[in-house]
VOPAGU-2260 file (C-alpha; in pm, 1 decimal, decimal comma):
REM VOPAGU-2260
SITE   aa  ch    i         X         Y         Z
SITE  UNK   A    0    9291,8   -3642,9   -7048,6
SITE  UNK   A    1    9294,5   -3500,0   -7402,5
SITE  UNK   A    2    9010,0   -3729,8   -7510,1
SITE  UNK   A    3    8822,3   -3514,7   -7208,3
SITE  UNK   A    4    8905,2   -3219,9   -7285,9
SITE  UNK   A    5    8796,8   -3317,7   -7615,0
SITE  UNK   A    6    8435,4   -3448,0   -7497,9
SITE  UNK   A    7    8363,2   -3085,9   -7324,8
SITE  UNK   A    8    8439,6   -2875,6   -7637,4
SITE  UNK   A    9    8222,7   -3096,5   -7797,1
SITE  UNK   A   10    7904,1   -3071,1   -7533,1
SITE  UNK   A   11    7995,8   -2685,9   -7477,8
SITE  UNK   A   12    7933,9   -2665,2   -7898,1
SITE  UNK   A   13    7599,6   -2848,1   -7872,6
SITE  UNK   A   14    7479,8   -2676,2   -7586,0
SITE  UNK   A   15    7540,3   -2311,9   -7747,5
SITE  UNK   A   16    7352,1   -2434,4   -8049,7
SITE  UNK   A   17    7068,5   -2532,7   -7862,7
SITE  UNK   A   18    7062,6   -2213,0   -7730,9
SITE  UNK   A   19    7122,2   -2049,0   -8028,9
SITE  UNK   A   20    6854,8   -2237,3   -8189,9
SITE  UNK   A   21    6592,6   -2185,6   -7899,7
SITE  UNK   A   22    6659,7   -1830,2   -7961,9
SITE  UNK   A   23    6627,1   -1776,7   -8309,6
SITE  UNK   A   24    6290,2   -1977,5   -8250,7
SITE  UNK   A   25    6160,0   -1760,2   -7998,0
SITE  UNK   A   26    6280,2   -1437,4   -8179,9
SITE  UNK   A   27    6103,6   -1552,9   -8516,5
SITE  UNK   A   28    5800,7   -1673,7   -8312,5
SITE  UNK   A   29    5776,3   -1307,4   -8142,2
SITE  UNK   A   30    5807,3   -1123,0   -8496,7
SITE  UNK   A   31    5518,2   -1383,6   -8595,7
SITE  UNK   A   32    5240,7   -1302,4   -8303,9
SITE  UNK   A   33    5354,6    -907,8   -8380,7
SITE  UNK   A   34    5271,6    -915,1   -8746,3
SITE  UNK   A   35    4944,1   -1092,7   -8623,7
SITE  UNK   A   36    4859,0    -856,3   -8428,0
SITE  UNK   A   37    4908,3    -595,0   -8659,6
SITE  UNK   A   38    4723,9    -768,9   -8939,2
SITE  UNK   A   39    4437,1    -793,4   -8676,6
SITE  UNK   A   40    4385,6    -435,9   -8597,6
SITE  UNK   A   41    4422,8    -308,5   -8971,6
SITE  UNK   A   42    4166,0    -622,3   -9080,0
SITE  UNK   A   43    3908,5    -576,0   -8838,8
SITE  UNK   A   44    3877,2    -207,2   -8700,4
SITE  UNK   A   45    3620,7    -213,4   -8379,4
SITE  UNK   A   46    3366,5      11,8   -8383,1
SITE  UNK   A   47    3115,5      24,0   -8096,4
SITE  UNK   A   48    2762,7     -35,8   -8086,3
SITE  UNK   A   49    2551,9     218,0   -7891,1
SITE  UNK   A   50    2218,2     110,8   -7794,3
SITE  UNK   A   51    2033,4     414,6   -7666,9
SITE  UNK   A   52    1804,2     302,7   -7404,0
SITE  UNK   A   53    1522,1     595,3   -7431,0
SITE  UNK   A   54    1434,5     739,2   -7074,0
SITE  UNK   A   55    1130,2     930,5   -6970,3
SITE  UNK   A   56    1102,3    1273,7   -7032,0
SITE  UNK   A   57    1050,7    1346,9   -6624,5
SITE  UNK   A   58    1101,5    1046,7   -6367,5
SITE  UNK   A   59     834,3    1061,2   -6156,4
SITE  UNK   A   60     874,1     785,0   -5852,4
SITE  UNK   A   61     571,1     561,8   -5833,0
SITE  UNK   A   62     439,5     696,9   -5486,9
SITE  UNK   A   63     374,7    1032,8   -5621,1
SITE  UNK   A   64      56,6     851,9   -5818,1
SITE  UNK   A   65    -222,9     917,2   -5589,8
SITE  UNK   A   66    -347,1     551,7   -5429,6
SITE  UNK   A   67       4,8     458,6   -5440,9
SITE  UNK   A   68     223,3     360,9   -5145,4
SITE  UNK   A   69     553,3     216,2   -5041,4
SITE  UNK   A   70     447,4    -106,5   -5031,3
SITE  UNK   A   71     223,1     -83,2   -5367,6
SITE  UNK   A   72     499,2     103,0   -5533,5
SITE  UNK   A   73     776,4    -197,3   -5459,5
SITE  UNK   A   74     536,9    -447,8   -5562,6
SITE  UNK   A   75     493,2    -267,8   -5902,7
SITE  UNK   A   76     865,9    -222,7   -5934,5
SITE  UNK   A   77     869,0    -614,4   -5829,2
SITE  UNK   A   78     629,4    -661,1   -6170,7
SITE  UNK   A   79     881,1    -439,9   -6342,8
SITE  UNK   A   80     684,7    -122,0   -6363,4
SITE  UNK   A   81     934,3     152,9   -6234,0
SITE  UNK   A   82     804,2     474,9   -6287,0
SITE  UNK   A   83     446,2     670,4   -6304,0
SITE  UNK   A   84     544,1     725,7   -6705,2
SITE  UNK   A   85     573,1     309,6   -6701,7
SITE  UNK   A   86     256,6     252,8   -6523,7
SITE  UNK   A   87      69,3     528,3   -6725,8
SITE  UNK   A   88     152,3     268,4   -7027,4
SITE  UNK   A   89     -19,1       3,2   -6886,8
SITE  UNK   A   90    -225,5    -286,4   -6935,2
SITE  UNK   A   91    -500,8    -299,2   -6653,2
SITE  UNK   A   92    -583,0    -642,0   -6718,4
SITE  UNK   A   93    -235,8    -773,8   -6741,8
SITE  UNK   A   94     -85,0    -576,8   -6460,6
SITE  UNK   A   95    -406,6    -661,3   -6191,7
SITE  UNK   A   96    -336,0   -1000,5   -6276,4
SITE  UNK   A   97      55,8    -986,3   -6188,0
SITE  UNK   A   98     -27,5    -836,8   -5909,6
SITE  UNK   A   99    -305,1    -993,2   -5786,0
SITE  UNK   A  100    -518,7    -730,8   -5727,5
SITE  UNK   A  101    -877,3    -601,4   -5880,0
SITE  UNK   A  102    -853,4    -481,9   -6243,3
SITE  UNK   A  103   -1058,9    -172,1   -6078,4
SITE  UNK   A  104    -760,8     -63,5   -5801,3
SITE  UNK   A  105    -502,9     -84,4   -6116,3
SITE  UNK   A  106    -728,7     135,0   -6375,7
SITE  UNK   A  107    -747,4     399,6   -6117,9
SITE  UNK   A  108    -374,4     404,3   -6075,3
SITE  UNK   A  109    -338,0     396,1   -6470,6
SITE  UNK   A  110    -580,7     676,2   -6478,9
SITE  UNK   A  111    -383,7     893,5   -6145,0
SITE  UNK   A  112     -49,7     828,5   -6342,8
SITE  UNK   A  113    -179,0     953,5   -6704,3
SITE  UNK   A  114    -273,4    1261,5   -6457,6
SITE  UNK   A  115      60,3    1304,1   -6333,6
SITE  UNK   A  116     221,1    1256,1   -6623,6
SITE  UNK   A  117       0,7    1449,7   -6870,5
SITE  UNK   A  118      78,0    1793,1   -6612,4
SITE  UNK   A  119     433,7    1758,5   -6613,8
C-alpha cells in the first residue's frame, strides 16, 4: 500500500508541473503578442488616404437635356455617362458609337447639355 501511496504523490507532482509549466508558457506567450502589438502601433502609425472624388458643381439628371428621355437617359447611364455635366464632356464620335446611334442625335445632346449646364 505504501508503494501506492507513493506512486500518487509522485503523478500528483508531475501533473502540477505540467500545469505549472503550461502556465508559465501561456503567461510569457501573452506578454509576447502584447509587446507585439505595442511595437506595431508605435512602428507603423496609420494614417488614411483620402481620395477626393470631385463632383459637379450642380447635378443636373440627364432627362432635363432637351431630346433626352427615360429610356435615352438609362442607356447613357448604361455607357457610364450620369449626368448633363458628364455628357456636356463628351466625345460625339465615341459616345454615338457606344450607343449605337447617329453621331448627329449625340452632338445635339452634347450641344442641349453645354446649354444646360453653361445657365446654371
Amino acid at each position: 500500500m505504501d508503494g501506492l501511496v507513493a506512486l500518487a504523490v509522485v503523478i500528483v507532482i508531475i501533473v502540477a508541473a505540467v500545469i505549472a509549466y503550461y502556465f508559465t508558457l501561456a503567461k510569457k506567450r501573452r506578454k509576447e503578442e502584447a509587446a507585439v502589438q505595442e511595437t506595431r502601433v508605435e512602428e507603423t502609425p496609420i494614417e488614411e488616404e483620402k481620395h477626393e472624388v470631385a463632383a459637379p458643381k450642380t447635378f443636373i439628371e440627364l432627362t432635363k437635356v432637351k431630346g433626352i428621355g427615360p429610356k435615352w437617359s438609362e442607356r447613357l447611364r448604361g455607357a457610364g455617362v450620369n449626368s448633363a455635366d458628364e455628357l456636356a464632356k463628351c466625345d460625339s464620335k465615341e459616345l454615338a458609337e457606344k450607343l449605337g446611334v447617329s453621331e448627329k442625335i449625340v452632338s445635339r445632346w452634347i450641344r442641349n447639355a453645354n446649354e444646360i449646364v453653361a445657365s446654371k
